[in-house]
KENUMI-273383 format. One record per atom (N, C-alpha, C): x, y, z. Coordinates in steps of 0.2 Angstrom, whole numbers, plus 5000, padded with zeros to 4 digits. Each point is the difference from the previous one (the first is absolute). Example, Ala and Ser with C-alpha at 12.3 -4.5 7.8 and 13.67 -1.06 7.14 Angstrom:
# KENUMI-273383
506649725039499650065000500450065000499850054996500450065001499650055003
END
This chain:
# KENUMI-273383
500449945000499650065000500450065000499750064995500650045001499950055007500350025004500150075004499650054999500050004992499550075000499449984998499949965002499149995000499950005008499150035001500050015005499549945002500049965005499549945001499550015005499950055006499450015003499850074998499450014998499450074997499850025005499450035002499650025004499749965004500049934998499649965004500249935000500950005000500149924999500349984993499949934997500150014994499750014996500150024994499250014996500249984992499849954994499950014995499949954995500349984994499749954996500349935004499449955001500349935002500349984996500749965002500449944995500650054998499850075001500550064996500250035007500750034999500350025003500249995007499950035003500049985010499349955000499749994998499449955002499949924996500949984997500049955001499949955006500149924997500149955006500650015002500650014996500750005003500050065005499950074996500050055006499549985007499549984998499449985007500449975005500449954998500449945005500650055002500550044997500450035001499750055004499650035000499650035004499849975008499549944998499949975006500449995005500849974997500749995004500350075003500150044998500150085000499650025008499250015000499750005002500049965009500149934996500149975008500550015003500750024996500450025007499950075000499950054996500150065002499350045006499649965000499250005004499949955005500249955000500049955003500449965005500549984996500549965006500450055003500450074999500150035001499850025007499450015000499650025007499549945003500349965000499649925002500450005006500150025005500349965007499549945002499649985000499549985003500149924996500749965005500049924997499449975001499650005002499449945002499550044995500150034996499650034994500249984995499649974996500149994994499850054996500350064996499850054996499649984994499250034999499749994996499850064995499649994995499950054997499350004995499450045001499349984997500150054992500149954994499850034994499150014998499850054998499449994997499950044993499750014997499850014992499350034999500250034993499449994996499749964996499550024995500049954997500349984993500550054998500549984995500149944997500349984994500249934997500550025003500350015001501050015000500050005008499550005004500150015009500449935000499849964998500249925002500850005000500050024992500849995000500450035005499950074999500450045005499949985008499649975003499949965006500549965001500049944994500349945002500850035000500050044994500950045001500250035007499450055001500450035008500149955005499349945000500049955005500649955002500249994993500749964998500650055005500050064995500750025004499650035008499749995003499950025008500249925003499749954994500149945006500949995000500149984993500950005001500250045005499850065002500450035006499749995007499649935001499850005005499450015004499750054995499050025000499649954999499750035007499249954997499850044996499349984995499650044998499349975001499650055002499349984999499450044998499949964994499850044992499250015003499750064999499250005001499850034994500149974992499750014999499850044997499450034995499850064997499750045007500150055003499950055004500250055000499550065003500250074998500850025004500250044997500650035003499950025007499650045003499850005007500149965003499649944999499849935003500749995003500650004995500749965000500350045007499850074998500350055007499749995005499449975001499550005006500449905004500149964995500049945002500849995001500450054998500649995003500150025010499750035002499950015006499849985003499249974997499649935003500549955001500449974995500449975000500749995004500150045000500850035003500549974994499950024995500449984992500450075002500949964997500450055000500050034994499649984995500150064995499249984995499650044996499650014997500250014992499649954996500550044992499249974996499750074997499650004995500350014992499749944996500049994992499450044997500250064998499250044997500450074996499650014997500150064995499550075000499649945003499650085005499450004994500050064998499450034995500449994992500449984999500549984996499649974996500149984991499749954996500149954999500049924999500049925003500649985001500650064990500749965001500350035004499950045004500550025006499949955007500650025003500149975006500350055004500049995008500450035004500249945007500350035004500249985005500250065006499849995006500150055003499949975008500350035005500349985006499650015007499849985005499850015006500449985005500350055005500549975007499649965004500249985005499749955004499350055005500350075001499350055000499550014998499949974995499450024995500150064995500550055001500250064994500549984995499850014994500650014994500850025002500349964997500750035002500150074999500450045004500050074998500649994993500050085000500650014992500649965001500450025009500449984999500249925000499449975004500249934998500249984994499250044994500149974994500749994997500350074999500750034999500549975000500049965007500549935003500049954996499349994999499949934997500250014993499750044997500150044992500749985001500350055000501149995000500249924999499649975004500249935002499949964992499350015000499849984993500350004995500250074997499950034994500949985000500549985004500649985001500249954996500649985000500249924997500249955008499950055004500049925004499649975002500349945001499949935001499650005006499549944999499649985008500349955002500250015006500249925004499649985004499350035003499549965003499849944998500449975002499849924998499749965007499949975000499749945006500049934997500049955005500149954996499249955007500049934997499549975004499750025005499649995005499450005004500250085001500350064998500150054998499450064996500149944995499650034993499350025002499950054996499250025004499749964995499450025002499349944996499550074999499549984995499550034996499349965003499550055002499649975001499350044999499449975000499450055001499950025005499750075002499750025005499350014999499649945003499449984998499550085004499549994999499750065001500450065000500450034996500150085001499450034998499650004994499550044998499650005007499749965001499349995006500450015006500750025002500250015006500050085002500350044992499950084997499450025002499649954996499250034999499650025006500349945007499750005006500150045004500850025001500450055002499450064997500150034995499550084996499550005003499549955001499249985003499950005005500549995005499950005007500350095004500650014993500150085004499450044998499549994993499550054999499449975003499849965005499549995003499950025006501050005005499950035004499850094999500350034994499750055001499250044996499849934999499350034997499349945005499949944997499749975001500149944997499549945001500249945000499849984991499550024999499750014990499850085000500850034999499950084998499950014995499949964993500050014995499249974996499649985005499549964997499650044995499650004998499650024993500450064996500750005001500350054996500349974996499650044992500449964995500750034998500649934998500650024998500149994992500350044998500549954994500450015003500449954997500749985000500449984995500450034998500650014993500749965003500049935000500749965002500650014997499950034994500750014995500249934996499649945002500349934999500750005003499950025006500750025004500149955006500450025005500149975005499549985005499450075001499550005005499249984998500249974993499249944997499849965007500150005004499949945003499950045008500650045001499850025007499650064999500050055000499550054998499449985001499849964997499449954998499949995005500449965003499649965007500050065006500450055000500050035006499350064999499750014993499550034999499549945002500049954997499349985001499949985010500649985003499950005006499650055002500250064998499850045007499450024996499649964992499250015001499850054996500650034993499850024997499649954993499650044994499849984996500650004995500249954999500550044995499949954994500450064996499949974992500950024999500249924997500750014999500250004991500650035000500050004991500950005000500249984996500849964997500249965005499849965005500149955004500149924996500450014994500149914998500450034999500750005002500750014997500249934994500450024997500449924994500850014999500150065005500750014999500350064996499450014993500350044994499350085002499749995004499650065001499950045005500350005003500250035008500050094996499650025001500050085000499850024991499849954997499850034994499150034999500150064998499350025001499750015008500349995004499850005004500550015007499750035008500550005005499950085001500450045003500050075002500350044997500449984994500050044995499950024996499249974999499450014996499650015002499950065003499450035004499449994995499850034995499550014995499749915003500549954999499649935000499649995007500250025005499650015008499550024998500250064999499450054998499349954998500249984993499450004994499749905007500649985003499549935002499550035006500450025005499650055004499350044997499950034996499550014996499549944997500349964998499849934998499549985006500449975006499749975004499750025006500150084998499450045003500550015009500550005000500250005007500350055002500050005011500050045003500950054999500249944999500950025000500249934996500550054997500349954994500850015003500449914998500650005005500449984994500850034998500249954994500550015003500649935001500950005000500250004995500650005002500849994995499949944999500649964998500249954999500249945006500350055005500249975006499650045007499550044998499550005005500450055006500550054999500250045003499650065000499750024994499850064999498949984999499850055001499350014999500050064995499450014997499550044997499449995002499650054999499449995004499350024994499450005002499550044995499350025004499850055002499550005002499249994999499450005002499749974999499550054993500550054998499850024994500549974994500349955003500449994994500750044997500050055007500650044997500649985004500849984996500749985005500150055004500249985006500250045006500949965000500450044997500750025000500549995008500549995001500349985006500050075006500250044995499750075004499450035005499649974994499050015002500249965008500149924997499949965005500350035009500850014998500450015007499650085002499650024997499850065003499349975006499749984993499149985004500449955008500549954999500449965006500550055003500150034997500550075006499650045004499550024997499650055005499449965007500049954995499449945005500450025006500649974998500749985005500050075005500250044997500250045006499350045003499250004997499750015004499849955006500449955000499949955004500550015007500450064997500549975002500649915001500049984991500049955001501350004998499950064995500550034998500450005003500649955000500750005004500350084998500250045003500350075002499750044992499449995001499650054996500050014992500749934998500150014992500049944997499950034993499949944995500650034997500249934997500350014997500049984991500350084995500049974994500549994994500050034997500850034994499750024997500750024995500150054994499449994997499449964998499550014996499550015003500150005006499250005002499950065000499150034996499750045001500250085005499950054999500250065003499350005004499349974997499650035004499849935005500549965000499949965009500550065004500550034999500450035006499350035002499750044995499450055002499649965006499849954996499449945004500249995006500749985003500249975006500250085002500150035000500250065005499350045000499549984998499450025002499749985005500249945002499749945005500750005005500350054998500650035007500549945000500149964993500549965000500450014997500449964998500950034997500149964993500150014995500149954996501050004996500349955002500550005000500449954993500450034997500049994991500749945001500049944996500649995001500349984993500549964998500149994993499649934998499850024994499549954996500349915000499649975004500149924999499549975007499749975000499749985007500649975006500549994998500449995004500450055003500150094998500250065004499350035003499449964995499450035005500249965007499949945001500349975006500650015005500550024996500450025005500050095002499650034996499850065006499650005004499649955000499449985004500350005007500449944999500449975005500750065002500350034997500350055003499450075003499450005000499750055004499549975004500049964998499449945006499450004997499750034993499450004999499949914997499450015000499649925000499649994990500250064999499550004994500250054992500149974995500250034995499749944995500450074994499849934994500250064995500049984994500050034992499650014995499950054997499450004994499849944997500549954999500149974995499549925004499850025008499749965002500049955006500950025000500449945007499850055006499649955002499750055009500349975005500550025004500149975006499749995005499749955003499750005007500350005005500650035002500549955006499749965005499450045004499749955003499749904998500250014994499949934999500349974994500550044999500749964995500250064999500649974996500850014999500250054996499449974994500150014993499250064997500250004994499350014997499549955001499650005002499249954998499450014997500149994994499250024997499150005005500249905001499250025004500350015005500250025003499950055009500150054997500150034994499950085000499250004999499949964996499249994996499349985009500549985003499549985006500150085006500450024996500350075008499350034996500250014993499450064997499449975002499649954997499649975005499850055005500449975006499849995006499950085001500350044995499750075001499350024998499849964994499450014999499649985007500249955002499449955002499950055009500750025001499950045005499650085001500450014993499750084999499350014997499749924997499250014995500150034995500550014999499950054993500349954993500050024995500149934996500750064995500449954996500550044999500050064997499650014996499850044997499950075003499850005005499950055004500850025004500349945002500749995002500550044999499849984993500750044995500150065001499550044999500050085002500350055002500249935008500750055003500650014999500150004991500550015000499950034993500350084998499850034995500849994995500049954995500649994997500250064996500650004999500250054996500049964994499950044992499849994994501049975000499949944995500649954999500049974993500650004998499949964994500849964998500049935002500349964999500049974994500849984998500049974994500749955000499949945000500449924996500350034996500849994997500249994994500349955002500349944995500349954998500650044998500649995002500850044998500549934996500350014996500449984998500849995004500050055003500650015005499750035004500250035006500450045006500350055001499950064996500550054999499850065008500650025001499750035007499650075001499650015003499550034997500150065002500750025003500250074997500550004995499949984996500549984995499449994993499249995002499549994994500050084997499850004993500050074998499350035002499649945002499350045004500250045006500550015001500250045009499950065000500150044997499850064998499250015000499749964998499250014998499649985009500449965002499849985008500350035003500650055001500150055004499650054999499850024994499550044999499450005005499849964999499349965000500050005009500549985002499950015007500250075004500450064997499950045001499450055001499549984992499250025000499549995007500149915002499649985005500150035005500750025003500250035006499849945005500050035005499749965008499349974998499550014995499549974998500249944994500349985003500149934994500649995000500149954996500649974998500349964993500349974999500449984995500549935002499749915001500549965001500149984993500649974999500349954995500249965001499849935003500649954999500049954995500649955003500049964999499449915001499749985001499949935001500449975003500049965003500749955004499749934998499350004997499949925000500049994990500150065000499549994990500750044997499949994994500450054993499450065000499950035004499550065001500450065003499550064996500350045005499150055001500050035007499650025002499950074999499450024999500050104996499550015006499950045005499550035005500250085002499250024997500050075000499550035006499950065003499549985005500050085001499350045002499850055001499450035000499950085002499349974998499650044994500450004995499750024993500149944996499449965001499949934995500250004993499850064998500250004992500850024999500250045005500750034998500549905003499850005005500249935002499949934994499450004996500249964995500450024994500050064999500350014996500750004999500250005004500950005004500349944999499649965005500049944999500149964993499550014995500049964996500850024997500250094998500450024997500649965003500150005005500849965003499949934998499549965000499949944998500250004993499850044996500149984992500850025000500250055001500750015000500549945003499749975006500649935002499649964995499449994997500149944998500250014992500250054995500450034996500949975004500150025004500650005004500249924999499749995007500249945002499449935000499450014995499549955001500249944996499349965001500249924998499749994996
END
């Protein structure tokens, strides 16, 4: 591998299966890397046998890359115990139940079928910070050799971990009944959008437990459909079943069930923003809010700072990935955050992003407040936004694009009422165009002009 490629993105590893870092060879070199730089390393505990729970989506290619990492954990002396297709949560949540020294999701998230990823959880339940990865990266991206070897009654073993989904499902069920009732969701109709993803299976049952009507739709994965036409980044598709089926709140995931989107009982998407405000302010009229703040980043909405400091709360920005959302959380002690894009933190009851416990907090707002979402929304007056994907061919740095000029412009105009982000993606060949303020037309307008110019530049 060469040095100058970089192996962990935003979120772990991310890209085409069988290509590049998301080989069998890489996964097993990986796996090996992984157990002593995470594992034996900080094993003092003889009378433990160090184990490790993988889980997945529903990918063709999860398999492979399983049995590759599985292979290089056990040659160095790891157990593993496989649970299977399970949301990305679920793995954070059952590493604790468990006491597993380490947590490793197979998923690519909201991705399209041929991708894959892989991505890390410490024996705490949190993603590895930067620096671990950075460690780990160097090691990788290296020509040295693994000597993690072991030899007989040594060798770890693979095995199933029977019930994970129904052990996940049970755990979400019994935190949202203590705080509502025992069938809080009875005669409320749901849809439900699985992505053909990870959470076809628990979603389902943790809705129907607690009593809802639900009507479920992309719930047959085959391995090649996982997020086509369907999932939270197809709002329009929520929308139109929601409509369809005539229900109170519409629920769709990603791929691996980290993120929600929502839809109201008008059939209109309620956005990651919408959501942590309607659950922000619940919170701190509750006083429910660890030190008064939520936390968001660079993209979230200008008019939640409005929304939460209306309700005498703080809203604190950090840099975009659910996992710096999480470490500012945990460096200010707030309990609650998330991203536009849908990743809701609940700290009170995971680690991670969790779709249905964001999808159950909103909930429980309604069902506390009476008011149906729709109503909900309102507390929070958005500023006019216009995002735009491009597919890039390279990477050129974006002070360095000839659109720079037209975005320094552009953000001088806005002033303190708006802004101008441009990144990069960490998971995709994409790059992000977000304009924001509160002249909608001058805001699309900008917008598209810097988009046609990078993709002139640098498009695919």
């Amino acid at each position: 591998m060469s040095s100058k490629n970089k192996f962990f993105g935003t979120d772990g590893v991310r890209g085409t299966a069988n290509e590049g870092h998301l080989t069998p060879e890489s996964a097993l070199r990986l796996g090996q890397i992984v157990a002593d730089e995470l594992i034996l390393r900080h094993n003092d505990q003889k009378d433990h046998r160090p184990f490790t729970i993988i889980g997945k989506d529903t990918r063709r290619s999860g398999d492979m890359l399983e049995s590759a990492l599985s292979a290089g954990l056990n040659s160095a002396g790891i157990d593993v115990k496989s649970g299977g297709v399970i949301p990305t949560p679920a793995v954070a949540l059952l590493i604790k139940e468990m006491g597993a020294d380490l947590g490793i999701v197979i998923s690519a998230s909201h991705n399209e079928p041929p991708d894959n990823g892989i991505k890390f959880f410490y024996s705490d339940g949190y993603k590895l910070s930067a620096d671990q990865e950075k460690r780990l990266e160097q090691k990788i991206l290296s020509d040295q050799s693994v000597h993690v070897r072991v030899t007989g009654e040594k060798i770890g073993r693979t095995t199933p971990l029977l019930g994970a989904a129904d052990s996940y499902a049970s755990k979400i069920t019994e935190l949202f009944v203590k705080e509502t009732s025992e069938k809080p969701l009875s005669g409320m109709r749901i849809t439900l959008d699985a992505a053909n993803g990870a959470s076809y299976k628990t979603s389902q049952k943790i809705l129907e437990i607690l009593g809802a009507d639900l009507v479920t739709h992309f719930n047959k994965p085959n391995g090649d459909n996982i997020n086509l036409a369907c999932g939270c980044t197809n709002p329009e598709v929520l929308s139109k079943l929601t409509k369809e089926d005539r229900s109170f709140i519409g629920i769709s995931h990603d791929g691996d069930a980290d993120r929600i989107l929502l839809c109201d009982e008008n059939a209109d998407p309620i956005d990651g923003d919408e959501i942590m405000a309607i659950i922000g302010c619940h919170m701190l009229k509750r006083n429910e809010l660890s030190e008064n703040t939520i936390v968001g980043t660079k993209m979230s909405n200008y008019g939640l700072d409005e929304c939460i400091r209306d309700h005498k709360g703080i809203l604190e920005r950090a840099e975009i990935g659910d996992r710096n959302v999480m470490e500012k959380m945990r460096s200010i002690g707030s309990n609650f955050g998330g991203e536009p894009s849908g990743h809701i933190i609940y700290r009170n009851h995971n680690t991670t992003g969790d779709g249905i416990v964001a999808a159950l907090a909103a909930i429980r707002v309604v069902l506390q407040s009476d008011k149906p979402l729709s109503e909900l929304r309102k507390v929070i007056n958005k500023f006019p936004q216009k995002l735009v994907n491009l597919s890039v061919s390279k990477k050129t740095e974006i002070n360095q694009l000839k659109a720079n000029d037209l975005i320094e412009k552009t953000q001088a105009k806005l002033g303190e009422q708006g802004r101008v982000l441009i990144r990069y993606s960490g998971t995709e060949p994409k790059i992000r165009i977000l304009v924001e303020g509160k002249d909608e037309e001058y805001v699309i307008s900008q917008a598209t002009k810097i988009a046609e110019s990078i993709q002139d530049e640098i498009g695919s």
